[in-house]
Backbone and ligand atoms as CSV (ligand in chain L), in Angstrom:
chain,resi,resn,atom,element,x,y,z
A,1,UNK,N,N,-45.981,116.851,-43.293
A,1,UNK,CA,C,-47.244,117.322,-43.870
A,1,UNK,C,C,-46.928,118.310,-44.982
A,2,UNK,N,N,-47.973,118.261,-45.748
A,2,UNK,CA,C,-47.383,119.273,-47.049
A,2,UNK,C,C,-47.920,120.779,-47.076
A,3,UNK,N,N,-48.856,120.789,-46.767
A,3,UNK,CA,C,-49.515,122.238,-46.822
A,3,UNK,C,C,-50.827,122.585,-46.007
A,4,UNK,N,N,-51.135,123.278,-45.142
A,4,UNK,CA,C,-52.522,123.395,-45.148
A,4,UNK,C,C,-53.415,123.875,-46.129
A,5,UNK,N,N,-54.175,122.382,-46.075
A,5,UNK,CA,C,-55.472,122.254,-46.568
A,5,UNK,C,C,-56.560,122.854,-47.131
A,6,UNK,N,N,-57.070,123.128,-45.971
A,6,UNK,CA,C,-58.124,123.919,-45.611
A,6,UNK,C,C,-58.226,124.238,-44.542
A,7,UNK,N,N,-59.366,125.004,-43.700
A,7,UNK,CA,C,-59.498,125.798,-42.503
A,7,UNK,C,C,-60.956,125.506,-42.504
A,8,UNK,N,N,-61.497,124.460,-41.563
A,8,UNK,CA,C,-63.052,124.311,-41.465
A,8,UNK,C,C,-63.349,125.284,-40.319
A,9,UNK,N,N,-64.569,125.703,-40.491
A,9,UNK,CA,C,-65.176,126.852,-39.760
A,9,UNK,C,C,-66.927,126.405,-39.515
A,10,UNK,N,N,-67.312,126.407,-38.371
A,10,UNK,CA,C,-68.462,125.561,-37.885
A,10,UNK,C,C,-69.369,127.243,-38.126
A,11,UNK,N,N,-70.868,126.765,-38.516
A,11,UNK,CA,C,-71.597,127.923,-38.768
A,11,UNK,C,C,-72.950,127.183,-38.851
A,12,UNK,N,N,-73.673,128.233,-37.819
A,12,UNK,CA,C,-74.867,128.107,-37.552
A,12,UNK,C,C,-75.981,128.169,-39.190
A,13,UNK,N,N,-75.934,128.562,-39.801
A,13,UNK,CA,C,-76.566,128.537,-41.209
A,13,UNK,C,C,-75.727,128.835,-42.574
A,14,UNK,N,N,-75.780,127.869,-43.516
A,14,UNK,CA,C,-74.568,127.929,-44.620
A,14,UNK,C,C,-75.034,128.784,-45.597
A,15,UNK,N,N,-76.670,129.147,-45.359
A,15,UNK,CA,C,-76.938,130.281,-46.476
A,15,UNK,C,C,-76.624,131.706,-45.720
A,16,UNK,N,N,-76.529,131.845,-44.527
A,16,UNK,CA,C,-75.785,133.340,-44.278
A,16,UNK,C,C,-74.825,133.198,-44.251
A,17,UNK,N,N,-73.968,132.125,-44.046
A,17,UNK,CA,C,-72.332,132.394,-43.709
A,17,UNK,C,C,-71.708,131.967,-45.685
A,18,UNK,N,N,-72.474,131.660,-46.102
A,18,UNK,CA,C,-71.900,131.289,-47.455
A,18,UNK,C,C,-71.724,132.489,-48.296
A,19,UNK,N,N,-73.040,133.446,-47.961
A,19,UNK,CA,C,-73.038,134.765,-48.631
A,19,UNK,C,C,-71.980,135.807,-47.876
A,20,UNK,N,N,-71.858,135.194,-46.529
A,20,UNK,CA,C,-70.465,136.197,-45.961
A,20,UNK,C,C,-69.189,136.253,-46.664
A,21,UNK,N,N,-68.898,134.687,-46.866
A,21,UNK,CA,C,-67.457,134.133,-47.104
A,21,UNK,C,C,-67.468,134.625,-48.562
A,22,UNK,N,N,-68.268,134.640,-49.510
A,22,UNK,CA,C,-68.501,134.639,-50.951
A,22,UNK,C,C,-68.182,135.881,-50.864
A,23,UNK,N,N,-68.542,137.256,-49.986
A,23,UNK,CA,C,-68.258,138.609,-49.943
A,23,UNK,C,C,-66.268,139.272,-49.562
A,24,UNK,N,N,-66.316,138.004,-48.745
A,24,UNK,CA,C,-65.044,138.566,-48.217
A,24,UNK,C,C,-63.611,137.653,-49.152
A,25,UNK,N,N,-63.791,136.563,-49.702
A,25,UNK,CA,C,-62.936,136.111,-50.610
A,25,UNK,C,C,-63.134,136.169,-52.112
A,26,UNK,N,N,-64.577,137.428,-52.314
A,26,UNK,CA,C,-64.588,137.361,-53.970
A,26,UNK,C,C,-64.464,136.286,-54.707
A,27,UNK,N,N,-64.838,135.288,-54.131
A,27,UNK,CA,C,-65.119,133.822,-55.336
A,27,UNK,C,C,-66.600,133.415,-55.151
A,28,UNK,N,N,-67.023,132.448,-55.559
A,28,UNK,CA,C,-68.070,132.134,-55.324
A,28,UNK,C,C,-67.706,130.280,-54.884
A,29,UNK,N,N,-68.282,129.338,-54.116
A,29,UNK,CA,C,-68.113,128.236,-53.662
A,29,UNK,C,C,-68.178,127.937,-54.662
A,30,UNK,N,N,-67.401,126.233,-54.792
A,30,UNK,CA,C,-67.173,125.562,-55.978
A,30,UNK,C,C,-68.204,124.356,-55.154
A,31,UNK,N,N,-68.237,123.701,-54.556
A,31,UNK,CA,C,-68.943,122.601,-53.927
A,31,UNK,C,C,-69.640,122.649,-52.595
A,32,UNK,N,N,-70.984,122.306,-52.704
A,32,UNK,CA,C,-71.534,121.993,-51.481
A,32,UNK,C,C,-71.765,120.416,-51.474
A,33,UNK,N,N,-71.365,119.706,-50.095
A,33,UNK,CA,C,-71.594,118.294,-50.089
A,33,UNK,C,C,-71.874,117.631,-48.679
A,34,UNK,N,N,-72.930,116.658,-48.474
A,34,UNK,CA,C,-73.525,116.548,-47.219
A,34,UNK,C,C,-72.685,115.037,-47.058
A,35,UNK,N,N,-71.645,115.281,-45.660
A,35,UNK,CA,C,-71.329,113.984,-45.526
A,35,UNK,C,C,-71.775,113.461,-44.300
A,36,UNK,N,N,-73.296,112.775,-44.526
A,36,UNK,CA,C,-74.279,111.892,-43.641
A,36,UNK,C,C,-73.500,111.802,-42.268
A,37,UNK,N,N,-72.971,110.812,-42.504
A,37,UNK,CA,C,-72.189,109.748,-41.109
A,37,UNK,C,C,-72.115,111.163,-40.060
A,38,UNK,N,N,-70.997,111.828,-40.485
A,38,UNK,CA,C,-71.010,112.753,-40.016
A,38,UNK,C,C,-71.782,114.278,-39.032
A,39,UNK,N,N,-73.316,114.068,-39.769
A,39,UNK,CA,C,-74.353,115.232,-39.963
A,39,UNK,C,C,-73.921,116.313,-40.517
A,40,UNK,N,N,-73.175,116.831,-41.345
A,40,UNK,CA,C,-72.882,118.402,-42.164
A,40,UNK,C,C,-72.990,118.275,-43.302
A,41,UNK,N,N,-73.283,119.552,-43.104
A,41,UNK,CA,C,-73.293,120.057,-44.749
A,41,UNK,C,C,-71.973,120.727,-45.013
A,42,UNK,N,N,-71.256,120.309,-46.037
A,42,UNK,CA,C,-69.917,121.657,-46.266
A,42,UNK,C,C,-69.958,121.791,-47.175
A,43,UNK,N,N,-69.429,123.590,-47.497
A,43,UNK,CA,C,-68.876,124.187,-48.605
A,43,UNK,C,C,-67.770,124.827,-49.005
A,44,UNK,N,N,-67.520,124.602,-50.064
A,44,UNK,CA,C,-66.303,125.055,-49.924
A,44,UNK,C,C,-66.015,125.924,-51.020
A,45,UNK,N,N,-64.800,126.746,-50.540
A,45,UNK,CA,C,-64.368,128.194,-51.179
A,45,UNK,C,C,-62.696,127.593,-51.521
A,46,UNK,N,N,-62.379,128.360,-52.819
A,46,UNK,CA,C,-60.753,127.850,-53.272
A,46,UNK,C,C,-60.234,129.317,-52.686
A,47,UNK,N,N,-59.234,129.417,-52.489
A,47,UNK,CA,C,-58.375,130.832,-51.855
A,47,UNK,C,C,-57.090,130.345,-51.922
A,48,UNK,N,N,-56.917,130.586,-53.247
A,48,UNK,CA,C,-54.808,130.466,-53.878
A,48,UNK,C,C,-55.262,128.644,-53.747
A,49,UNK,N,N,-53.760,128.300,-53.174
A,49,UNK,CA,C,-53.580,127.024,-53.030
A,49,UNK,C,C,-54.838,125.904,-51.765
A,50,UNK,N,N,-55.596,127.099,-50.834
A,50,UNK,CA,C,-56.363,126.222,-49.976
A,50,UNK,C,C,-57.595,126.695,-49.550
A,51,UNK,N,N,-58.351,126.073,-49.064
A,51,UNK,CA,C,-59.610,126.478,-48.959
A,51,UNK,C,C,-60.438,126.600,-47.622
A,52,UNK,N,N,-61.569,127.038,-48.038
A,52,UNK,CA,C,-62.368,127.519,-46.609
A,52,UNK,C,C,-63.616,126.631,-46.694
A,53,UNK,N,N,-63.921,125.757,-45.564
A,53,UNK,CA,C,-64.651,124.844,-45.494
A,53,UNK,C,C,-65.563,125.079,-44.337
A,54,UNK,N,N,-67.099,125.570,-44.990
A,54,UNK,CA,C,-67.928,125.857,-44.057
A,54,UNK,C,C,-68.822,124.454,-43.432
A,55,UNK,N,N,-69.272,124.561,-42.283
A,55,UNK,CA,C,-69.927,123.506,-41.701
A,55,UNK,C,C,-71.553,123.623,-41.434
A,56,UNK,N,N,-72.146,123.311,-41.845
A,56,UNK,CA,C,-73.679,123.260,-40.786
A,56,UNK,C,C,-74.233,122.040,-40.339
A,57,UNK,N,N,-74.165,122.045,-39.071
A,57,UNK,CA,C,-75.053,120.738,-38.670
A,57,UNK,C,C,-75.820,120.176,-39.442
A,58,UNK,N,N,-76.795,119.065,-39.924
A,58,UNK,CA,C,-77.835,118.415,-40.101
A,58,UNK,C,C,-78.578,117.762,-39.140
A,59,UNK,N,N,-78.185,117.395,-37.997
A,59,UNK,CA,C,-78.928,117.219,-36.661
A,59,UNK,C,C,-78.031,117.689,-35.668
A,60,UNK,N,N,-78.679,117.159,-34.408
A,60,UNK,CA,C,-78.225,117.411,-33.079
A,60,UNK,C,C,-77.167,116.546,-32.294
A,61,UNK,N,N,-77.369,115.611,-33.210
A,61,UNK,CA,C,-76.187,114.921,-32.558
A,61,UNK,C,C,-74.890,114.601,-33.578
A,62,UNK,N,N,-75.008,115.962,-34.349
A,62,UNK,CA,C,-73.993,116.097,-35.269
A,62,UNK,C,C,-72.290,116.497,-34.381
A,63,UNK,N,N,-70.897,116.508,-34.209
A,63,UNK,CA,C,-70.015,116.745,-33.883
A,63,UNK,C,C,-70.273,118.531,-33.837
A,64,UNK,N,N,-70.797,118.934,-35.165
A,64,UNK,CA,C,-70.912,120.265,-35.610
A,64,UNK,C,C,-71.470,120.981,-34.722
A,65,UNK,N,N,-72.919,120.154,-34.367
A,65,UNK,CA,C,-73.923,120.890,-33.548
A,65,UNK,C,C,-73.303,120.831,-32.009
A,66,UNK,N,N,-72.748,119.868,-31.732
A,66,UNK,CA,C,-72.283,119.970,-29.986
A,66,UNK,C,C,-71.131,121.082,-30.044
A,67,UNK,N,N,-70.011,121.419,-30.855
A,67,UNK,CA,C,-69.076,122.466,-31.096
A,67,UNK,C,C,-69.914,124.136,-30.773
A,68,UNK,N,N,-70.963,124.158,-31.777
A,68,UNK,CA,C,-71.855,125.493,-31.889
A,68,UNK,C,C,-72.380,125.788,-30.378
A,69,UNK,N,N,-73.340,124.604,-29.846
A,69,UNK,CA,C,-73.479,124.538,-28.808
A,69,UNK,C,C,-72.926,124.824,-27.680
A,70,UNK,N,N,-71.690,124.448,-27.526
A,70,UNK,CA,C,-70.622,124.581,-26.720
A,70,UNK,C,C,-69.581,126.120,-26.736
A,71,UNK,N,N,-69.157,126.507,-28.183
A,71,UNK,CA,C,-68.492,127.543,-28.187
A,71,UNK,C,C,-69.032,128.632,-29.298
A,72,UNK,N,N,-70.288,128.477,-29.829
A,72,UNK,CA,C,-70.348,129.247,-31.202
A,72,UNK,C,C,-69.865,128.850,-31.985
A,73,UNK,N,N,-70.207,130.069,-33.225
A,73,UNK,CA,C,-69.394,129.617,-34.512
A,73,UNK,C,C,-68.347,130.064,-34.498
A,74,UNK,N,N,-67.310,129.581,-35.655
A,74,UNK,CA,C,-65.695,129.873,-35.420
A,74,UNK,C,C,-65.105,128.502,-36.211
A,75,UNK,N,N,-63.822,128.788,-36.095
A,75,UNK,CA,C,-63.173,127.680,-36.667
A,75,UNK,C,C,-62.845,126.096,-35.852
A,76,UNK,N,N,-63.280,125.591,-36.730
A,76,UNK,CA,C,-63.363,124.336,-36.061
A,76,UNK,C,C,-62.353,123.368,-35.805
A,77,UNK,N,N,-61.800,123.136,-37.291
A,77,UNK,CA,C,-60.217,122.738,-37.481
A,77,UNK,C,C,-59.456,123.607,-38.652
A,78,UNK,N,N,-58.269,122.555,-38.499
A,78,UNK,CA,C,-57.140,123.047,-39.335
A,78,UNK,C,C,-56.479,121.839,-39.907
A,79,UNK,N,N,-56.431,121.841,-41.179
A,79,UNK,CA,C,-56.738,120.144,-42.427
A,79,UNK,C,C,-55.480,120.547,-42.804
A,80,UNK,N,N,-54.281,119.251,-42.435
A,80,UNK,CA,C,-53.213,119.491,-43.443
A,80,UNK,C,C,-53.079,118.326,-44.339
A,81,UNK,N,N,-52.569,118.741,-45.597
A,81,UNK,CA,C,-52.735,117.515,-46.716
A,81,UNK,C,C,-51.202,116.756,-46.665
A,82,UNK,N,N,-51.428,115.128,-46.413
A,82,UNK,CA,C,-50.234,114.354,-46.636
A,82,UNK,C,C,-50.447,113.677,-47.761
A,83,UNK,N,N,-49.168,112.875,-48.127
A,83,UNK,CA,C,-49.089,112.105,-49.177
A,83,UNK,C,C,-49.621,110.849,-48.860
A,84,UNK,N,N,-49.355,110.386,-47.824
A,84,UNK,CA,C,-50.208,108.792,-46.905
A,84,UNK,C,C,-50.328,108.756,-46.123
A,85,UNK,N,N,-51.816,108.957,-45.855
A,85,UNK,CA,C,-52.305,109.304,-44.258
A,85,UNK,C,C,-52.004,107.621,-43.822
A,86,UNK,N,N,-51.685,106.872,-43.895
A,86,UNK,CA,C,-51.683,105.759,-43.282
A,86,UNK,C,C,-50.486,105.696,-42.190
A,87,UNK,N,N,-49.272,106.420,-43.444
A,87,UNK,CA,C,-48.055,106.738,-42.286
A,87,UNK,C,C,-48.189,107.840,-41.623
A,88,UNK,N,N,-48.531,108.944,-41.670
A,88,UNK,CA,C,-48.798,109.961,-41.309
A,88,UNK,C,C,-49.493,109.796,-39.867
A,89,UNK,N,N,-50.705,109.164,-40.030
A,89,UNK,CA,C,-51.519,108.109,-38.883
A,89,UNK,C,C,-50.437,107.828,-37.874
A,90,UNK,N,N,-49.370,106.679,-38.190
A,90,UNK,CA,C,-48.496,106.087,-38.127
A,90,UNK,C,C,-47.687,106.641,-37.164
A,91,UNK,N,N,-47.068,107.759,-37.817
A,91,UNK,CA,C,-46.269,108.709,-37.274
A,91,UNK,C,C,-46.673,109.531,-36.232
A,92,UNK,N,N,-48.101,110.141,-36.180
A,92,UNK,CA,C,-48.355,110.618,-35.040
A,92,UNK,C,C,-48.756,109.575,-33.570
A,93,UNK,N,N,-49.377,109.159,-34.055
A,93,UNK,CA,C,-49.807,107.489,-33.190
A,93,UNK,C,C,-48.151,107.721,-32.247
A,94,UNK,N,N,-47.418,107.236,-32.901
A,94,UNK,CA,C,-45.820,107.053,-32.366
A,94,UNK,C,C,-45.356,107.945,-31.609
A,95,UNK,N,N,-45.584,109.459,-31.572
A,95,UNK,CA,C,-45.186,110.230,-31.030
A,95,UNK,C,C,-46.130,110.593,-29.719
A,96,UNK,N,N,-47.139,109.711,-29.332
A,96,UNK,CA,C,-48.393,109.981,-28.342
A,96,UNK,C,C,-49.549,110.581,-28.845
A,97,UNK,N,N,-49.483,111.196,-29.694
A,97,UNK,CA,C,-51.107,111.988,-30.286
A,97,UNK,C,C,-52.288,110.738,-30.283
A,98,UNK,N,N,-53.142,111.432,-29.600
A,98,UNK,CA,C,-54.762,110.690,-29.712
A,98,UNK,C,C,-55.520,111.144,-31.188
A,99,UNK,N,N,-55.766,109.449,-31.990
A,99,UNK,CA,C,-56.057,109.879,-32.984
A,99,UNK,C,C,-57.547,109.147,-32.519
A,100,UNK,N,N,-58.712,110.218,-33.463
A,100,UNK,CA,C,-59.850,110.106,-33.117
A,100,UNK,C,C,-60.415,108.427,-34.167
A,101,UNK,N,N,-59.795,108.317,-34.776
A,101,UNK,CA,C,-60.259,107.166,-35.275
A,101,UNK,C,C,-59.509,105.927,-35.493
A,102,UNK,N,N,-59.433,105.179,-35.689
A,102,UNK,CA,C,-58.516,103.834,-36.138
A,102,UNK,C,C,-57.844,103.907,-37.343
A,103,UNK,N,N,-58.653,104.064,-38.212
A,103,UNK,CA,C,-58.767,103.842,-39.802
A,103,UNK,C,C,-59.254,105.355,-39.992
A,104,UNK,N,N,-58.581,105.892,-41.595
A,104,UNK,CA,C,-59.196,106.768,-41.953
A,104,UNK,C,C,-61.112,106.441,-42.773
A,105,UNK,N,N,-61.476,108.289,-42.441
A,105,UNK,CA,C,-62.811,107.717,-42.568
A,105,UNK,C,C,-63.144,108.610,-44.318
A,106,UNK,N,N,-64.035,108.433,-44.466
A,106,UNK,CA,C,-64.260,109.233,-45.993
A,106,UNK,C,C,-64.976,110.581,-45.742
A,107,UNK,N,N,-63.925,111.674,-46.081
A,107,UNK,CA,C,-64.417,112.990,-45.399
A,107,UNK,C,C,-64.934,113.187,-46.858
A,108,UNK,N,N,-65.560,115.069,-46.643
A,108,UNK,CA,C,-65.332,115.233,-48.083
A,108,UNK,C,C,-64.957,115.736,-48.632
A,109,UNK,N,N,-65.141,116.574,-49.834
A,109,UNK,CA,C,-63.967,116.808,-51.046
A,109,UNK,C,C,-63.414,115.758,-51.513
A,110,UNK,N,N,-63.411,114.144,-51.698
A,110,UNK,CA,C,-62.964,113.185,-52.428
A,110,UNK,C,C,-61.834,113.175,-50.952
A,111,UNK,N,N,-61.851,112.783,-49.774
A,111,UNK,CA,C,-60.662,112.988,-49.273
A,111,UNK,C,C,-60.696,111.383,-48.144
A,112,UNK,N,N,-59.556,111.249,-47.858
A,112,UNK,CA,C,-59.303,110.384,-46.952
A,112,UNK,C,C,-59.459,111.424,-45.506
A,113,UNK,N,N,-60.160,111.265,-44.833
A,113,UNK,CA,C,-59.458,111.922,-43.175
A,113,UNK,C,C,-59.365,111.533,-41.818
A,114,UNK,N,N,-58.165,112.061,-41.006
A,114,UNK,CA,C,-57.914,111.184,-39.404
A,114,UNK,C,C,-58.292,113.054,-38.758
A,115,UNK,N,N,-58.852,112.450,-37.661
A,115,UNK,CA,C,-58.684,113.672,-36.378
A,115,UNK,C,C,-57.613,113.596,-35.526
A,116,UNK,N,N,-57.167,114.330,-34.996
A,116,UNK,CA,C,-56.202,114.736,-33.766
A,116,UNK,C,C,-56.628,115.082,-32.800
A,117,UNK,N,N,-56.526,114.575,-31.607
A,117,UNK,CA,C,-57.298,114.819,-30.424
A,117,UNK,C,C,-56.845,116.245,-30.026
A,118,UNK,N,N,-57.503,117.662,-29.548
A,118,UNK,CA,C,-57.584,118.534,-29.322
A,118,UNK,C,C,-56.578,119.026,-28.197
A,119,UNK,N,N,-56.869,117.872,-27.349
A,119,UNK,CA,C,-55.950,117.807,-25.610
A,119,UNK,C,C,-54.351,117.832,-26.130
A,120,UNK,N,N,-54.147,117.502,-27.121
A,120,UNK,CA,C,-52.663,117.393,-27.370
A,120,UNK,C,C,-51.719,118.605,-28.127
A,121,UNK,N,N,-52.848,119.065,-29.190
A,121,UNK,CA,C,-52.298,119.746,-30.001
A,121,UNK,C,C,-52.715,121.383,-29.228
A,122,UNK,N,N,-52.961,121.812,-28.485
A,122,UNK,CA,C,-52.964,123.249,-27.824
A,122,UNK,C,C,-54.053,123.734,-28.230
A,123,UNK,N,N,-55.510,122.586,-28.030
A,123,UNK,CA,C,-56.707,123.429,-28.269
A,123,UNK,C,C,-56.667,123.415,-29.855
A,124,UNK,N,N,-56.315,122.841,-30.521
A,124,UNK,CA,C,-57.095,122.839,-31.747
A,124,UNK,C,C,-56.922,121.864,-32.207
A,125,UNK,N,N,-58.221,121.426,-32.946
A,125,UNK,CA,C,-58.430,120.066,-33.748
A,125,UNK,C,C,-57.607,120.078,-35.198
A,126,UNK,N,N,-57.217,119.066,-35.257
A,126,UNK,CA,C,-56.448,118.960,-36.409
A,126,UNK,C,C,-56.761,117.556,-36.936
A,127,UNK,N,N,-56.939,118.124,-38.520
A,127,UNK,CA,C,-56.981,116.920,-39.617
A,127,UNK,C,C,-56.034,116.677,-40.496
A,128,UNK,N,N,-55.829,115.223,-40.837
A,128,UNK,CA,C,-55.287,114.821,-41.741
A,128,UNK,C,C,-55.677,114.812,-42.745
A,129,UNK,N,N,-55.639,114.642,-44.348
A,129,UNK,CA,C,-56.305,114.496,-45.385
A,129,UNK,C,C,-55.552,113.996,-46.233
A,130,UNK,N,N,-56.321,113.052,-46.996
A,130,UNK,CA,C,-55.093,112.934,-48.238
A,130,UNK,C,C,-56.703,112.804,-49.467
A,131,UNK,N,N,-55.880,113.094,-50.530
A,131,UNK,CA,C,-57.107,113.294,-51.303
A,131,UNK,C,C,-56.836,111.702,-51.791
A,132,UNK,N,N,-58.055,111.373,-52.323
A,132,UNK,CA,C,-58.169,109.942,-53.055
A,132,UNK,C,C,-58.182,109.379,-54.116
L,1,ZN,ZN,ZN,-62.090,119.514,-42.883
């Protein structure tokens, strides 16, 4: 893997937590983008080489909303960027990791992304990404 990514962070409303994050990293978000399939809304903040990717549900049976539900807000995952998520896929698949999908799905930021099942990696979700 080459670098982390980003750092998604699940949040009950993106207009208070946007004006938080905007306070504490002195930038202002470069993109907000709703990826349907999913239910969220994300935004995102640049910080050096990676970024901070806020979440808000759009419904209830969003991934987002059962997380909030379940533990609050907080960080949700941790996105590292490969060169081909296909091998990457590949490679973890091989080593036992539960990957949440088959095929990568179209996250956003222009990105390819796989999940990592939680049970494996010590309690935290982890993404793949490759940009597209
Ligand atoms: Zn992400």
């Amino acid at each position: 893997m080459d670098k982390i990514e980003h750092i998604g962070i699940a949040v009950n409303s993106l207009k208070v937590s946007s004006e938080v994050y905007q306070k504490i990293l002195g930038v202002k978000s470069y993109k907000q983008e709703e990826v349907r399939p999913e239910g969220v809304i994300a935004e995102f903040f640049k910080v050096g080489e990676g970024k901070i990717e806020l979440l808000e549900p759009t419904n209830s049976e969003s991934p987002i909303a059962k997380f909030l539900a379940k533990k609050g807000e907080g960080i949700h995952h941790i996105a590292f960027a490969v060169n081909n998520i296909y091998d990457e896929m590949r490679r973890l698949k091989s080593e036992g990791f539960i990957l949440l999908s088959d095929i990568p799905k179209q996250g956003a930021d222009n990105k390819l992304v796989c999940f990592v099942h939680p049970k494996d990696t010590s309690g935290v979700l982890i993404e793949i990404c490759q940009e597209i």
